[in-house]
ZAMARGU-4260 file (C-alpha; in steps of 0.2 Angstrom, whole numbers, plus 5000, padded with zeros to 4 digits):
<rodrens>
0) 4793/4959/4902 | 4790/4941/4899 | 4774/4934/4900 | 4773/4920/4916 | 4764/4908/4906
5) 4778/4904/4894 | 4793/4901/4909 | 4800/4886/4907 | 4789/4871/4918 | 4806/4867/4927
10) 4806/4886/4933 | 4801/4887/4951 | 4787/4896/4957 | 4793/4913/4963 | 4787/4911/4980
15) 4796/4897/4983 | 4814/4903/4983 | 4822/4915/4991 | 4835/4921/4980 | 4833/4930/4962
20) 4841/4922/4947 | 4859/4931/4943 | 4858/4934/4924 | 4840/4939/4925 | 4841/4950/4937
25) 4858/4957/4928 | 4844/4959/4915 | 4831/4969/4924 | 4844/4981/4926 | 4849/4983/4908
30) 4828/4984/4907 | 4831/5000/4919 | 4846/5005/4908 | 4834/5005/4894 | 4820/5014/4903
35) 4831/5031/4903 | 4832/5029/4884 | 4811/5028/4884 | 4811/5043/4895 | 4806/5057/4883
40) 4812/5070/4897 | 4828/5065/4896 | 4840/5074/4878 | 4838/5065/4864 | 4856/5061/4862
45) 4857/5053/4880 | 4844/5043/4877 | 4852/5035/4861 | 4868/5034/4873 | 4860/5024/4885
50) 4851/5014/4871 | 4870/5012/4866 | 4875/5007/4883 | 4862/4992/4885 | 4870/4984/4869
55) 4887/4987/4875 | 4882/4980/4893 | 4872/4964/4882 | 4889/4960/4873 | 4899/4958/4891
60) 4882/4949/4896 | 4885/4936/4880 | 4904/4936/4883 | 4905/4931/4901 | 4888/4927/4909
65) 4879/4916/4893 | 4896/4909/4893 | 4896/4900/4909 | 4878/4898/4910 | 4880/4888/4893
70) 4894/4879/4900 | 4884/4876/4916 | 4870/4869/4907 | 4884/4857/4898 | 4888/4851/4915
75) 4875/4852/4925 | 4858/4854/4915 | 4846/4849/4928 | 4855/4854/4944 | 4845/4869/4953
80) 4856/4882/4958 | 4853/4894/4973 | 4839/4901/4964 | 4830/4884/4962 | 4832/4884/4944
85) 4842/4872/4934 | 4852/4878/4920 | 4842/4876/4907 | 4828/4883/4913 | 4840/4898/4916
90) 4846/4898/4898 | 4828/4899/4890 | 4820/4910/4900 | 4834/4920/4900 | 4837/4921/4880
95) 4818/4924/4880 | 4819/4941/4890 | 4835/4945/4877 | 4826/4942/4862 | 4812/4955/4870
100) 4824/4966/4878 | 4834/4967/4861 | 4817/4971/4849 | 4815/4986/4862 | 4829/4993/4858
105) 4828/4994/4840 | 4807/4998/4840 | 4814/5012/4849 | 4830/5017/4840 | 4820/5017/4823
110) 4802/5022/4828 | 4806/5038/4840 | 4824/5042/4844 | 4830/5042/4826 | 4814/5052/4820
115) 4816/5065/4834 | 4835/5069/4830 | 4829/5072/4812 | 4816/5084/4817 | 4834/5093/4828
120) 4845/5092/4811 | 4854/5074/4815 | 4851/5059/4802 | 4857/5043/4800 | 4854/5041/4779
125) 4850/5023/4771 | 4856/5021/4755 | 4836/5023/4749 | 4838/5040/4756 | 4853/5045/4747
130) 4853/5062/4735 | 4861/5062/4719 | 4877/5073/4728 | 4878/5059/4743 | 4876/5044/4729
135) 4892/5052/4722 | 4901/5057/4739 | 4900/5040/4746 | 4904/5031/4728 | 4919/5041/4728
140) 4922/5036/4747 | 4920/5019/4743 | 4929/5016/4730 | 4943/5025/4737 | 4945/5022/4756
145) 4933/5008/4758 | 4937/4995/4743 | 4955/4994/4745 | 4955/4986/4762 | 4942/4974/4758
150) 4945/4955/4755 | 4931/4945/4749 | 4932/4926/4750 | 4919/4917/4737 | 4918/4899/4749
155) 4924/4884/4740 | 4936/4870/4742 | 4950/4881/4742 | 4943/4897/4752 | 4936/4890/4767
160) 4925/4899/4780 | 4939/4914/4785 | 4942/4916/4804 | 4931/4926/4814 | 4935/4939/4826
165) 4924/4942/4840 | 4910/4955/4839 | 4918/4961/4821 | 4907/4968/4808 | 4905/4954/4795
170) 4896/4951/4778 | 4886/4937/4769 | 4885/4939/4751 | 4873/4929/4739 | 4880/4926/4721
175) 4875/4921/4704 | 4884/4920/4688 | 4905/4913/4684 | 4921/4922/4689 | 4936/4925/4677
180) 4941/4905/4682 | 4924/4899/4678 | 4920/4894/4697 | 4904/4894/4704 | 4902/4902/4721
185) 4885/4905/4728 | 4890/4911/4745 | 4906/4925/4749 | 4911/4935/4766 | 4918/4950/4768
190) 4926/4956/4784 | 4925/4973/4788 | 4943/4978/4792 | 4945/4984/4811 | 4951/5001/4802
195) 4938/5007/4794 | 4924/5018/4805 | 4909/5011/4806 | 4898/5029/4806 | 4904/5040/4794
200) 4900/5061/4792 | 4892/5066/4775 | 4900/5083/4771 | 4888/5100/4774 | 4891/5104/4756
205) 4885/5087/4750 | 4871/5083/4762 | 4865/5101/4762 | 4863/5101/4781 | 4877/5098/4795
210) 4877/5082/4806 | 4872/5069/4794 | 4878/5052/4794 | 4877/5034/4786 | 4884/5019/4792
215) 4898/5008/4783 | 4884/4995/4783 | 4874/5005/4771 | 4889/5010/4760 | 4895/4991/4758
220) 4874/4988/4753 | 4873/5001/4741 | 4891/4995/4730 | 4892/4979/4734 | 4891/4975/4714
225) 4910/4984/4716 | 4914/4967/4724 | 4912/4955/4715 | 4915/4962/4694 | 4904/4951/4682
230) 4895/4942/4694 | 4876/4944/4701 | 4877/4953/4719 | 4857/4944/4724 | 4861/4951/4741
235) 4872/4957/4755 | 4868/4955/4771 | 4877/4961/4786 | 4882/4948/4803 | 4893/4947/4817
240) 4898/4932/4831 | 4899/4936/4848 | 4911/4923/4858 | 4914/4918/4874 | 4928/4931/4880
245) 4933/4924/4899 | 4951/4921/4899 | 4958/4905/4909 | 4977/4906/4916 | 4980/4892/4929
250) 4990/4905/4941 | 4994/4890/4951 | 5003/4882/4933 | 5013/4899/4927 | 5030/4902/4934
255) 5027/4922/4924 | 5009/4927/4925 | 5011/4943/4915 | 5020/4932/4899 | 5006/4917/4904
260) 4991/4932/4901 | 5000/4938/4886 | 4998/4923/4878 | 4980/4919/4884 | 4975/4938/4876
265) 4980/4934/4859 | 4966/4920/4858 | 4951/4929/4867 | 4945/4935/4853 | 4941/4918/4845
270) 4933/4910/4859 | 4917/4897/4857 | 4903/4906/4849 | 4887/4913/4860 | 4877/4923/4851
275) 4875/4926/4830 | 4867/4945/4825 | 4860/4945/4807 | 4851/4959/4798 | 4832/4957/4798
280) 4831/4953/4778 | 4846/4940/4779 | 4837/4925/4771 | 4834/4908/4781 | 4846/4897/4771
285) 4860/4909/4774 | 4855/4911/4793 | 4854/4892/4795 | 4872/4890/4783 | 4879/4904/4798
290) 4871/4896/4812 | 4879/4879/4806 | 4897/4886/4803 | 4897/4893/4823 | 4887/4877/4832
295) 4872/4890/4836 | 4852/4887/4836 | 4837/4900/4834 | 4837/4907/4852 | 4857/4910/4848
300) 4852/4919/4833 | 4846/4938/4834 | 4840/4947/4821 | 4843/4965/4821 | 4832/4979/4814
305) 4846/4993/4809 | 4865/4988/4813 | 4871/4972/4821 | 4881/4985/4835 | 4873/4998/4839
310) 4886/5003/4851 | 4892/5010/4834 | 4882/5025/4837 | 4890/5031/4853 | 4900/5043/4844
315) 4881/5055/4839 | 4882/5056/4858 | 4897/5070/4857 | 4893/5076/4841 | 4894/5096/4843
320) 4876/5099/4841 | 4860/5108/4849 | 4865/5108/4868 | 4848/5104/4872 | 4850/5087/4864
325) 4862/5084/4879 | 4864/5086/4898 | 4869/5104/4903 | 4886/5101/4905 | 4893/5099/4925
330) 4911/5102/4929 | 4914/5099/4946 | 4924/5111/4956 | 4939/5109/4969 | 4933/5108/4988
335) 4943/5118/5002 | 4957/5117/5007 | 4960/5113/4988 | 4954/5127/4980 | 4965/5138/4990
340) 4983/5127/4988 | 4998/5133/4978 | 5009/5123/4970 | 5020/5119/4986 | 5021/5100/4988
345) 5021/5107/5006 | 5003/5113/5008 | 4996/5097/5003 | 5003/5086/5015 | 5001/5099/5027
350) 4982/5100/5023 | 4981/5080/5025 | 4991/5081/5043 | 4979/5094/5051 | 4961/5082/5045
355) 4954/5070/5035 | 4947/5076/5018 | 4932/5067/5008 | 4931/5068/4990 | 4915/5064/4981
360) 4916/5062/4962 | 4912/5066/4951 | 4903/5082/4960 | 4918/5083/4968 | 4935/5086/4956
365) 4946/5072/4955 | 4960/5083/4952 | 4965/5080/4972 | 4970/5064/4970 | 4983/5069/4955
370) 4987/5082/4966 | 4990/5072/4982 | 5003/5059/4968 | 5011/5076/4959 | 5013/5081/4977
375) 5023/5064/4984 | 5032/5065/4965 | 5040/5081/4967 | 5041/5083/4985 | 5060/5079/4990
380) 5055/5074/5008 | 5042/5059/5000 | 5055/5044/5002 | 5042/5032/4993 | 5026/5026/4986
385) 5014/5013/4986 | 4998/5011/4974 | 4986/4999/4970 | 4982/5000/4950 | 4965/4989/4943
390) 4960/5001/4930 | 4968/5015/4926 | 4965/5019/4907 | 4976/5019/4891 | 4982/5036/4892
395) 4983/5040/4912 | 4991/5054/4920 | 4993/5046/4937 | 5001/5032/4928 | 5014/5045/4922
400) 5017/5053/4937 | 5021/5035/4944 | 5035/5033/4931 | 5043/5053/4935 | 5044/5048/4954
405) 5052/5030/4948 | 5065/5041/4935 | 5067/5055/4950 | 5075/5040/4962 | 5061/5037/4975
410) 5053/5019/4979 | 5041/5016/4969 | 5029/5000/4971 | 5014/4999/4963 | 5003/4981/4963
415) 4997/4980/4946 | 4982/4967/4945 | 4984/4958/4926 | 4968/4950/4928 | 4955/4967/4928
420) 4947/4961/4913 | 4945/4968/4897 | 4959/4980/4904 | 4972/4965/4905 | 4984/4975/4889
425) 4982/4991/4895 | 4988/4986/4910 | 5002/4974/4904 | 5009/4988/4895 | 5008/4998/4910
430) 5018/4986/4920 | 5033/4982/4909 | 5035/5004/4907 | 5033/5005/4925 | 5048/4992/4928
435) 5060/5000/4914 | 5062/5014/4925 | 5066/5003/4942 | 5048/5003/4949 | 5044/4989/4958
440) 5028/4981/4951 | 5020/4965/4958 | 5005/4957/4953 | 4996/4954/4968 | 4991/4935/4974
445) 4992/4920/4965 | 4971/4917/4964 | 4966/4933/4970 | 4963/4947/4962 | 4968/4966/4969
450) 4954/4977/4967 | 4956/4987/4984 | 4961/5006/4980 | 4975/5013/4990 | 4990/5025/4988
455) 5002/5026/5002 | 5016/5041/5003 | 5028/5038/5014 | 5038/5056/5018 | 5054/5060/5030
460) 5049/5072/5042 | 5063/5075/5053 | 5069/5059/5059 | 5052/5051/5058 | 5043/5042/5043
465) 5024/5050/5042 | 5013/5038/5030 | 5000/5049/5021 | 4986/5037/5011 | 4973/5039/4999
470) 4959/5026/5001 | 4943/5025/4987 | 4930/5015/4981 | 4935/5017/4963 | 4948/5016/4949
475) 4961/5027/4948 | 4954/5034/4931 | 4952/5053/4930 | 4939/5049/4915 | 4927/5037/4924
480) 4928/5048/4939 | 4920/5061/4929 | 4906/5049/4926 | 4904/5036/4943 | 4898/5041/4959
485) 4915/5035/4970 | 4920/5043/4989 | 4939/5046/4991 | 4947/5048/5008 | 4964/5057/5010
490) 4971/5055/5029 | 4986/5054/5039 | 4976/5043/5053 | 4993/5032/5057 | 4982/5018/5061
495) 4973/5018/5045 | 4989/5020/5037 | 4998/5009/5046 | 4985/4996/5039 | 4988/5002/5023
500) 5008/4998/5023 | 5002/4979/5031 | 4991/4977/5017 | 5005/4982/5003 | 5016/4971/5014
505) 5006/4955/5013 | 5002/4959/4994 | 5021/4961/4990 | 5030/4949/4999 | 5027/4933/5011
510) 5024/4931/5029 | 5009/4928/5043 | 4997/4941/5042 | 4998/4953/5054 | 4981/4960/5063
515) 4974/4977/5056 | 4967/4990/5067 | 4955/4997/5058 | 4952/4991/5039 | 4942/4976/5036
520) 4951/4964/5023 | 4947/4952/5009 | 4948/4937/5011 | 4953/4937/5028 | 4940/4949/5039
525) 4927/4958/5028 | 4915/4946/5028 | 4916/4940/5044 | 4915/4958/5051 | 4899/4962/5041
530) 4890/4944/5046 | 4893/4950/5063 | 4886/4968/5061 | 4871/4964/5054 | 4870/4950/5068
535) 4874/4965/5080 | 4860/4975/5074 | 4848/4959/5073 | 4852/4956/5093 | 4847/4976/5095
540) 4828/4975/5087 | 4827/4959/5095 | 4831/4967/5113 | 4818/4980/5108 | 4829/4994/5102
545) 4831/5003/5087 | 4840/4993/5073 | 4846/5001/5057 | 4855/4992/5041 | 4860/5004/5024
550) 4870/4998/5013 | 4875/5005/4992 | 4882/4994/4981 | 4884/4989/4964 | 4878/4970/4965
555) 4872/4959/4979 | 4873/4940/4977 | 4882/4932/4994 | 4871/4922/5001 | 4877/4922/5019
560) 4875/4939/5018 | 4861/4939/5010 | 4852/4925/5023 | 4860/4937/5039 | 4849/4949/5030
565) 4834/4940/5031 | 4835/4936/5047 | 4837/4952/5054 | 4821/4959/5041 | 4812/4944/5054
570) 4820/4951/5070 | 4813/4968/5065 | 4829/4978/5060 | 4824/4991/5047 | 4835/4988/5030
575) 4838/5002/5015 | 4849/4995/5003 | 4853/5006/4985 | 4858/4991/4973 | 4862/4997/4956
580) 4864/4980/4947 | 4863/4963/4951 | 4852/4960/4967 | 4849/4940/4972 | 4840/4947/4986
585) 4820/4947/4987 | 4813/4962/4994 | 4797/4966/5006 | 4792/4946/5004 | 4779/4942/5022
590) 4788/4932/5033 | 4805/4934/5026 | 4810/4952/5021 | 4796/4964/5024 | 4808/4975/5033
595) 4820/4977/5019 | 4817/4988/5004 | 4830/4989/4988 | 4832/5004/4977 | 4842/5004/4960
600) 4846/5022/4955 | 4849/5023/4936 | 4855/5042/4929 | 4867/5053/4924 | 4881/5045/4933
605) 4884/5028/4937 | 4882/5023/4953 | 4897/5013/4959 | 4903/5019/4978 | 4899/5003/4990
610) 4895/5011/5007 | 4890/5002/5024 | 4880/5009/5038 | 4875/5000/5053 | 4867/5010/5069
615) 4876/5003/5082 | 4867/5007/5097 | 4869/5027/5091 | 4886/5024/5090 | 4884/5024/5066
620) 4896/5013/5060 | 4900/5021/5042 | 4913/5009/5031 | 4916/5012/5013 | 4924/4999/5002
625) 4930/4994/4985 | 4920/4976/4988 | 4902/4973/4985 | 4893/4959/4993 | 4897/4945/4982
630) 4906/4928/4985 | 4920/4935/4972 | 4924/4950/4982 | 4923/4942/5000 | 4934/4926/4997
635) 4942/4927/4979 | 4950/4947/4981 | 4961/4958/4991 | 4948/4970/4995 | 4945/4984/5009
640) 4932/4994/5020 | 4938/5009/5027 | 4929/5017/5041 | 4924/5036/5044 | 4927/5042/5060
645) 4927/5059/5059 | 4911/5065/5064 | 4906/5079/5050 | 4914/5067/5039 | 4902/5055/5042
650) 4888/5063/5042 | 4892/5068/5024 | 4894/5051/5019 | 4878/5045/5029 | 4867/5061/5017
655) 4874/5060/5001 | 4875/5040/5002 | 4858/5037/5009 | 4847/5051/5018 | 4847/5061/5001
660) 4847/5047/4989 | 4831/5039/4998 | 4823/5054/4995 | 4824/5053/4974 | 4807/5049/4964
665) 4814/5054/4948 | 4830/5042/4945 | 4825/5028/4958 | 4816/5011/4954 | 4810/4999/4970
670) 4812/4980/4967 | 4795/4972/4974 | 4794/4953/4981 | 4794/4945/4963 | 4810/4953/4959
675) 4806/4965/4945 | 4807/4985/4948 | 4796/4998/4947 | 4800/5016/4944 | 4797/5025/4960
680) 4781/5036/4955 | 4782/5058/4956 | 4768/5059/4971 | 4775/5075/4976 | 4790/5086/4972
685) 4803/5078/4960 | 4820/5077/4966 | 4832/5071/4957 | 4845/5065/4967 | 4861/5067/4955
690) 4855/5085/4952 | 4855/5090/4970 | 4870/5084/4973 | 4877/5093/4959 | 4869/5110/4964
695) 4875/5104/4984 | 4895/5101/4980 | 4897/5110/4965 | 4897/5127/4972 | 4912/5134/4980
700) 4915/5127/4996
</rodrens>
């Protein structure tokens, strides 16, 4: 944590603002991230994944957040934002917690996580630990399978600095001595070709033990003489450049957005420069000669103790070791009626007609949902369908079942949003195979991004049209649903469906919107709605009766929203909010929100269902969404709120989304007044809340 005598003098006092800095409470989180790698109760290879997830969440962090807030303290230096702090007050303070939070990681990749996997037979080998059998397997690798795709460029008049691709592997190479054409090069790079894997397995028979590793790094270190024949290799160090990775298309400028993206892609990966990684032993001059080639200074530059990506690691986490280095593995089982289905398209829709079903992945299987599409792509009666795709993943199954109901001759839409980033290929190539079979595909609305979840199956049934829906809180990505907490609601309700087809309508074609009956809507409704229930609940503790706010989300930052909160915290309404990332909002301050209490939960899955409760008199209002409470998701995206309504239903939501969770001291952390979190302390019996849900819904219903 940083220490409060060295924030910056133009730093408010943190009493005297009410709302908590964005990137540094994104940073806390990563802190809590981190805390699960220090928690010696957790397997050894989950805590070197979560160590791995902290650097992958940092590099999104420098890509898109450090690049505004750079480009915000270009603008506006000395303008105070909402959290009374100007920009670059904001930028050193925080680069300062990075710079700490980044020596963490490595102090304890190398002082506890890597010593413990040796003691359990996994090792990552420098080159000063290599035997005479691995010096010899790894020469023979090198020379072979590394060398050949190598281009080193000595840096002179006619080789000038080569350019470099975002968060690529990269070397710096001191040189003495003449080459054949007499020339005098001091400095060379080397770029490590995209091809070559950065962890490599030494054989059993040449390391003597199986599941021992080196890195490409340490190879390229221990025959780097190979580079560079007659010359004098003084050192080779290793680097990369992290660039600013937001894309710009002026949607209101393109006449073909999927072309206009296309083109914006192939230059993302040479943005402006935010961040430059160096091994620890690089010398100065050369850090100063790299930090002059990308327009960075010393609190851009981060010197790394072991590899400048440790995200490289992430593949130990599935090596096929000691199961006690990992979780015990969980595979969630199908619900009733599910578990009991044929392969009759039939049974499913029948299933849907009679009641609602919840899912809850991924303690629940999300093999419904592929299901509920095979169902609607092989059922002659299903006419046509309708989905929503943000993330769906390179190699997706539901993807392929879109394109078999397309080839079979039903009507297929499917609203493809181009704009879900870092996903913007995968789903480009989606969309042009989707429209080679006669699907139609649509990308939305111009300056609004689609990231509601719904598929609509429209099917005859006699002479009537019956609209069956699936609504969610997440992707449709079998793989993340294995590993985010998301609800999935699969009804027949004609007035939520009915909803649905207005909202497909309005993102495929033009015209007035048309009322909804029952789903809330971004940008039209949602935030509107939820201002006026917390106001309804506000009225109620003010009239003396009892008031009740919950809310789960993955980030918290409106400020609307978050000022309704405060001042229904003053009127007396009791708030529980479960926030897993970024929370703008102060917690148990006097006079301001001593009535509201925020939780992050941080385990085994990621928590990313968004569900809002408000009492109502008794009468529970339970919405789930796909939006959390941010500016982005209430006026910049087509988002929904679904309600539950029936009963059982609900109160399933209202336990495993809030009663249960509240209850967790082993996975929670409780935000106090100055913003920074605390691990909720083991007082009594633990309970860990993603292990009892596990135990609840992964028995046979």
């Amino acid at each position: 944590m940083s220490d409060t005598n060295s924030i910056p003098a133009s730093a408010p006092a943190a009493d005297s603002v009410t709302l908590l800095n964005r990137e540094l409470s994104l940073l806390k989180f990563n802190e809590r991230v981190l805390g699960m790698a220090m928690n010696q109760a957790n397997p050894l290879l989950e805590r070197l994944r979560y160590l791995c997830i902290v650097s992958s969440n940092l590099d999104e962090f420098f890509e898109i957040r450090i690049s505004s807030l750079k480009e915000q303290e270009r603008q506006f230096p000395n303008v105070p934002g909402d959290d009374g702090m100007t920009p670059s007050a904001a930028f050193e303070l925080v680069q300062q917690r990075v710079h700490e939070l980044v020596d963490r990681q490595y102090a304890l990749l190398n002082k506890d996580i890597f010593p413990a996997l040796r003691k359990r037979g996994v090792s990552v080998l420098a080159p000063r630990e290599y035997t005479e059998a691995v010096s010899a397997w790894a020469s023979d690798v090198f020379l072979n399978e590394v060398l050949p795709l190598l281009t080193p460029i000595g840096l002179d008049p006619a080789h000038p600095f080569p350019r470099v691709y975002n968060k690529s592997l990269n070397f710096i190479v001191s040189l003495s001595g003449e080459d054949a054409f007499g020339r005098r090069a001091s400095i060379a790079i080397v770029q490590a070709p995209r091809a070559l894997p950065r962890l490599l397995e030494i054989p059993e028979s040449v390391c003597g033990h199986r599941h021992c590793y080196t890195l490409l790094s340490s190879l390229m270190q221990q025959f780097s003489g190979e580079l560079f024949p007659g010359m004098q290799v003084k050192g080779l160090y290793q680097w990369r450049v992290t660039r600013n990775s937001d894309l710009f298309v002026d949607e209101d400028e393109v006449t073909n957005l999927r072309q206009a993206l296309q083109g914006e892609l192939s230059q993302r990966n040479f943005g402006a420069a935010v961040r430059l990684e160096i091994s620890e032993d690089t010398p100065v001059e050369l850090e100063h000669f790299l930090q002059r080639e990308f327009a960075l200074g010393p609190k851009d530059t981060y010197r790394t103790h072991g590899s400048v990506n440790m995200t490289r690691l992430m593949p130990l986490c599935d090596i096929d070791a000691d199961p006690q280095l990992v979780f015990p593995s969980y595979r969630a089982r199908l619900p009733a009626p599910f578990d009991s289905m044929n392969d009759n398209p039939a049974e499913m829709f029948d299933a849907i007609a009679r009641e609602d079903l919840l899912l809850h992945h991924p303690y629940q299987s999300f093999k419904p949902v592929i299901d509920f599409l095979t169902s609607a792509a092989l059922d002659p009666q299903v006419v046509a369908i309708k989905q929503t795709i943000y993330r769906t993943g390179e190699d997706s199954e539901l993807m392929g079942l879109l394109l078999a109901a397309a080839k079979a001759g039903k009507e297929v839409t499917v609203v493809v949003e181009l704009m879900a980033r870092f996903d913007e290929q995968t789903n480009i190539n989606w969309a042009a195979k989707l429209e080679e079979v006669g699907a139609h595909v649509v990308y939305g609305v111009v300056g609004h991004k689609t990231h509601a979840k719904m598929l609509l199956v429209l099917r005859r049934e006699g002479k009537k049209i019956v609209r069956y829906g699936h609504l969610g809180t997440g992707n449709y990505h079998p793989r993340t649903a294995r590993l985010y907490t998301d609800f999935g609601l699969l009804t027949a309700n004609p007035d939520l469906t009915n909803d649905m087809d207005r909202v497909f309508s309005l993102l495929t074609g033009l015209g007035a919107r048309r009322p909804l009956k029952l789903l809330l809507q971004s940008p039209f409704t949602l935030h509107d709605r939820v201002l006026k229930m917390i106001q309804a609940e506000t009225e109620q503790a003010q009239a003396g009766k009892k008031a009740l706010i919950m809310a789960k989300m993955n980030s918290l930052l409106e400020v609307d929203v978050i000022n309704a909160l405060y001042k229904a915290s003053q009127a007396g309404v009791r708030i529980e909010l479960i926030v897993r990332g970024v929370c703008a909002l102060r917690s148990g301050v006097p006079g301001l929100s001593e009535n509201i209490r925020v939780r992050s939960i941080i385990g085994r899955f990621l928590e990313h269902s968004r569900v809002f409760y408000f009492h109502d008199g008794g009468h529970e209002q339970v919405y789930l969404s796909s939006a959390d409470w941010m500016a982005r998701n209430f006026f910049r995206r087509v988002e929904i709120a679904f309600p539950i309504l029936n009963p059982v239903l609900k109160k399933r939501v209202i336990n495993e989304s809030f009663i249960f969770p509240l209850k967790d001291n082993v996975l929670s952390w409780e935000q106090k007044p100055s913003g920074e979190y605390e691990r909720i302390k083991n007082r009594r019996e633990p309970f860990n809340i993603h292990q009892y849900l596990m135990n609840l819904l992964g028995k046979a219903s």
